[in-house]
C-alpha positions as CSV (number, residue, x, y, z in Angstrom):
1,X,-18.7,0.7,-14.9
2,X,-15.8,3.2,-14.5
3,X,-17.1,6.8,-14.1
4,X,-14.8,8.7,-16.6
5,X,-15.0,12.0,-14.6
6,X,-14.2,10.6,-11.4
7,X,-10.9,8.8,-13.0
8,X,-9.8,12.1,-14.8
9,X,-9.9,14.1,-11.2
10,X,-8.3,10.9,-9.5
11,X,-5.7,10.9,-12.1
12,X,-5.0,14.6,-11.7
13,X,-4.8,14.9,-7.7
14,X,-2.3,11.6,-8.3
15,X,-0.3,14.2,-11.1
16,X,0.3,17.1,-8.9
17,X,1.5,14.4,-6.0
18,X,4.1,13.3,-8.3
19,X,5.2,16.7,-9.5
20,X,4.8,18.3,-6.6
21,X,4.3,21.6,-8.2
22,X,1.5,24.1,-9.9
23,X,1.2,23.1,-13.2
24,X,-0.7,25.3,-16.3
25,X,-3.7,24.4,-18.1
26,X,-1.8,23.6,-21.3
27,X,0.9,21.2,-19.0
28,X,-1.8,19.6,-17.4
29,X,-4.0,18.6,-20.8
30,X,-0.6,17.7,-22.3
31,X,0.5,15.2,-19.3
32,X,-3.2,13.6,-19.1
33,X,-3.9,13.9,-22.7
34,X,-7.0,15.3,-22.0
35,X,-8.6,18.1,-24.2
36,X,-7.9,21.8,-22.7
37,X,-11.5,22.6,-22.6
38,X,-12.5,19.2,-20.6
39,X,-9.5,20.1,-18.6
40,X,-10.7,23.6,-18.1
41,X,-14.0,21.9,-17.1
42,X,-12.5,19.7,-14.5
43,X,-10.1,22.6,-12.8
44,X,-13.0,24.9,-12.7
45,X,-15.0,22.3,-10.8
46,X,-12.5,21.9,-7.9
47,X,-11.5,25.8,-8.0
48,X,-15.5,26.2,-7.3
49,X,-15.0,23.0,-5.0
50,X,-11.7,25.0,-2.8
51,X,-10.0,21.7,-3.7
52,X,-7.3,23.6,-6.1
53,X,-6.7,27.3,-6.3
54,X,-5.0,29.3,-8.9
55,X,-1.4,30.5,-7.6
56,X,-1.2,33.4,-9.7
57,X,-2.7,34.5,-12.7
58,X,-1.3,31.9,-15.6
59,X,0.7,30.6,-12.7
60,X,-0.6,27.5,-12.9
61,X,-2.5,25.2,-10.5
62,X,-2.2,23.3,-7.1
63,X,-4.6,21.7,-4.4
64,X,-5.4,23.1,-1.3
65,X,-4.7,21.9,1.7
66,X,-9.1,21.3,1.7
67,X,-7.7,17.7,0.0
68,X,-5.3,17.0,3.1
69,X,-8.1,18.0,5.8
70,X,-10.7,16.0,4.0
71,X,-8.5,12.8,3.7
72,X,-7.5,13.2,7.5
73,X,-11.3,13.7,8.2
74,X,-12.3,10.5,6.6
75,X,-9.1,8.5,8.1
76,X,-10.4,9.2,11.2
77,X,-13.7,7.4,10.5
78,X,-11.8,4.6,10.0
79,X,-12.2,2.4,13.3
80,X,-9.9,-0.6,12.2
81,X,-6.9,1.9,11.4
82,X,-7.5,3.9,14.7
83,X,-7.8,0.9,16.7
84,X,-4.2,-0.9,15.8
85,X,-2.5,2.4,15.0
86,X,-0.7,2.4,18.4
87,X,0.4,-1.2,17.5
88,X,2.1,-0.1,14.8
89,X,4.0,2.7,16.3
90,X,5.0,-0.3,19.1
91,X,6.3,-2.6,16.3
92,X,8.0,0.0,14.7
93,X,9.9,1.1,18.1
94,X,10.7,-2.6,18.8
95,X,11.8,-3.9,15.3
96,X,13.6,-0.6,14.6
97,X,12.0,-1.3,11.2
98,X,9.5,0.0,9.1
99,X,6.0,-1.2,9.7
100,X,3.1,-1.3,7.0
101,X,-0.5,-2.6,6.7
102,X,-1.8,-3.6,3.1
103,X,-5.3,-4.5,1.6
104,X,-5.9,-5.8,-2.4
105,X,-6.2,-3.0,-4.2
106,X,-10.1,-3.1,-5.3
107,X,-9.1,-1.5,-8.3
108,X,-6.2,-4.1,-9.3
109,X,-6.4,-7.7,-8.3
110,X,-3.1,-8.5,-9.3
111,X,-2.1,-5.5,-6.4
112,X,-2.1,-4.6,-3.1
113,X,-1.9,-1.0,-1.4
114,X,-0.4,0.5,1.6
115,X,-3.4,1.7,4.4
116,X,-1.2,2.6,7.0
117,X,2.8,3.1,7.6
118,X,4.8,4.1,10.6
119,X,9.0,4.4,9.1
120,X,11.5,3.6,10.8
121,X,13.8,6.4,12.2
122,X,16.6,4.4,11.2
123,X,18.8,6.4,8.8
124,X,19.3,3.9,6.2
125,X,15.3,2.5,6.0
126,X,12.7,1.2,3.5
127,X,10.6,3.9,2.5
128,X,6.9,3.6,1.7
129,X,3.4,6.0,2.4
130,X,-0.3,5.1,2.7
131,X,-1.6,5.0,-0.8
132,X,1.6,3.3,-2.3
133,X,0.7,0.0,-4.7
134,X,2.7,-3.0,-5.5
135,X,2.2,-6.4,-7.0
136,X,0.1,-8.4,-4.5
137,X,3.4,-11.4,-5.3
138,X,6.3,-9.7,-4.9
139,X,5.3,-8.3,-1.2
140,X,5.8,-10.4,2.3
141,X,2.3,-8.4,3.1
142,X,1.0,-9.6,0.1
143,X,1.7,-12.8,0.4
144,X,0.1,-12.7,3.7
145,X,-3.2,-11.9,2.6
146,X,-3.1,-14.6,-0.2
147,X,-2.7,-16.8,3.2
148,X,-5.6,-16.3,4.6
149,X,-7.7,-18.0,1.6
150,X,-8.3,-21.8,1.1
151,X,-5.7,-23.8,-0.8
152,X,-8.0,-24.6,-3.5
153,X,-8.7,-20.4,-3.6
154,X,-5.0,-19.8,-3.5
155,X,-4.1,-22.0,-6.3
156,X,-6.9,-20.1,-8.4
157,X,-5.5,-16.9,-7.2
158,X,-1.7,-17.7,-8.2
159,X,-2.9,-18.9,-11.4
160,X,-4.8,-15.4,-12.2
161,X,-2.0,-13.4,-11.6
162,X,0.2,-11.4,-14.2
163,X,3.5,-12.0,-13.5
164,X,6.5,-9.3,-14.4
165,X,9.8,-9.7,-13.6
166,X,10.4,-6.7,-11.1
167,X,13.8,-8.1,-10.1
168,X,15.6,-11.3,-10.6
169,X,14.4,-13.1,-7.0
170,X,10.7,-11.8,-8.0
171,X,8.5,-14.9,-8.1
172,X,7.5,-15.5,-12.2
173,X,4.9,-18.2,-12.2
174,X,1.7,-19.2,-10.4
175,X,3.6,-22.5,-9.6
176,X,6.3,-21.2,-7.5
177,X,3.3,-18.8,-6.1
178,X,1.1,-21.3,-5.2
179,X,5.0,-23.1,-3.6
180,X,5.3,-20.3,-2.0
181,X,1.9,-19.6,-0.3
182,X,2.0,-23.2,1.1
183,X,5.1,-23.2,2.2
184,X,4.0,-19.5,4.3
185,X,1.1,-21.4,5.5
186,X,2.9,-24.0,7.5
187,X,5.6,-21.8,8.4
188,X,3.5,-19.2,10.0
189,X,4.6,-16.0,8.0
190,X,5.9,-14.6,4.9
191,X,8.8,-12.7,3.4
192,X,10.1,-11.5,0.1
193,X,13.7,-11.5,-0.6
194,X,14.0,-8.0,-2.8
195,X,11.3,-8.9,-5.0
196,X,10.2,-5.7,-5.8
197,X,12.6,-3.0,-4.2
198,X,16.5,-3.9,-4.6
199,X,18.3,-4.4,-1.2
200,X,15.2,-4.6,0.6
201,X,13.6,-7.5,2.8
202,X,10.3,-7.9,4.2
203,X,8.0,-10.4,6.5
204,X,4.4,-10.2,6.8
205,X,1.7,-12.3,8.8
206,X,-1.7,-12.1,8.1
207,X,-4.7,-10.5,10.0
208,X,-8.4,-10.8,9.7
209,X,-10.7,-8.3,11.0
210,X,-13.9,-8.1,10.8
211,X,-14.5,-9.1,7.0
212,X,-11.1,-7.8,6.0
213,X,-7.7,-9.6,4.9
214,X,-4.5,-7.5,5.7
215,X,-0.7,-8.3,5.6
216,X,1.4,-7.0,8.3
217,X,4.6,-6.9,8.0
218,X,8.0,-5.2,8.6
219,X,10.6,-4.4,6.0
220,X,14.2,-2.7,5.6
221,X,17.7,-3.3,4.5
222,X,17.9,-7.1,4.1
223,X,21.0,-7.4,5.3
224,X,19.0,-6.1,8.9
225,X,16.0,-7.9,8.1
226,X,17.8,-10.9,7.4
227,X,20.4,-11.0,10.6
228,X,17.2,-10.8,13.1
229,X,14.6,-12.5,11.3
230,X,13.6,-14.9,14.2
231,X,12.9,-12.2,16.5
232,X,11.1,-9.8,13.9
233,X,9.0,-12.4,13.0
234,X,8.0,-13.1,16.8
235,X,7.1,-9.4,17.3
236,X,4.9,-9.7,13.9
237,X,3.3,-12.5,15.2
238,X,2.6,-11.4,18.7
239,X,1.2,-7.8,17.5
240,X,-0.5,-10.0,14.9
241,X,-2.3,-11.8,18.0
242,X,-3.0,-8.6,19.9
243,X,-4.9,-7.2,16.6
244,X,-7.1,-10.3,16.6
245,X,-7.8,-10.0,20.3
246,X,-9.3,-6.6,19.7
247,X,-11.5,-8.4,17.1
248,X,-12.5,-11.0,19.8
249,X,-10.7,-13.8,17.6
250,X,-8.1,-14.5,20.0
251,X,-5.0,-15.8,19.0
């Protein structure tokens, strides 16, 4: 069962990270349709909590930098993250390419979220941060989780899925899903043709960790992605292999 508190501070911290600027009492109720006394409630909670602070009297409010260090503290507890961080900085340096590791979304089956990003320093790049979401079948990361499942599990998957029509090469059925998994499968690795983000290619191969299923993948301008697929896709899958190694799975 959803805890209505925790999603009214979740969906004000994600507020101010859109607006990126202190907002009043009255703009904040108004934006989260929330009544102002709840709201008042919840701001004087994380004012007593150092989380938000006041910027001037009536000024409005804005978090703290407590949110940052707290976030950075628990990222750092995060073994599997720390462990293949430095191969994602080394993909990122070879592909000249953005590199990005996804989970499912626990909170959204149908979705899939960014855990860790190194961008490219290219100029003209695909731009993504940790904590970013996107449709679990219109990603080449996403797809590369739904890989890792069994065909019959895969099939049940694609079939449970909402599809929306993000762009016109967006996959709109669980048919050409379930196509499209198998067709991964034997191939060794995923992609997605500007399913979600115009102009932009990506290709993923799955890892498993532990008890975890993750897509990682590189993605930018598809005209770049497209032009050295072969070798983009052998740097995936050799950094894919050295990311299992650490696991003691091997190649």
């Amino acid at each position: 069962m959803r805890v209505r508190q925790i999603d009214n501070m979740l969906d004000l911290l994600e507020l101010f990270a859109r607006q990126k600027t202190p907002l009043t009492l009255t703009a904040l109720s108004r934006a989260l349709a929330m009544p102002k006394s709840s709201m008042f409630n919840l701001l004087e909670t994380l004012l007593a909590r150092g989380v938000i602070y006041e910027t001037h009297p009536r000024g409005g409010y804005y978090p703290t930098r407590r949110l940052y260090d707290l976030a950075h503290q628990t990222m750092q507890g995060d073994s599997f993250l720390q462990l293949i961080h430095g191969e994602l900085e080394a993909l990122a340096a070879a592909t000249g390419e953005t590199v990005l590791v996804a989970a499912r979304d626990p909170q959204e089956p149908s979705g899939i979220v960014y855990i860790d990003v190194v961008e490219s320093r290219e100029p003209l790049r695909y731009s993504a941060k940790v904590g970013d979401k996107r449709p679990v079948y219109t990603t080449s990361s996403g797809k590369a989780i739904l890989t890792t499942y069994a065909p019959e599990e895969r099939r049940h998957i694609a079939a449970s899925l909402t599809y929306a029509l993000h762009q016109a090469t967006t996959i709109s059925n669980a048919e050409e899903m379930a196509a499209a998994l198998d067709a991964a499968v034997v191939r060794g690795w995923c992609e997605d043709n500007s399913e979600y983000t115009p102009d932009v290619m990506g290709l993923a191969v799955p890892i498993l960790y532990g008890e975890g299923r993750f897509g990682l993948a590189v993605a930018g301008p598809i005209y770049r992605v497209r032009s050295n697929r072969p070798k983009l896709v052998e740097l995936l899958q050799s950094a894919a292999q050295r990311i299992h190694a650490l696991d003691g799975r091997g190649a």
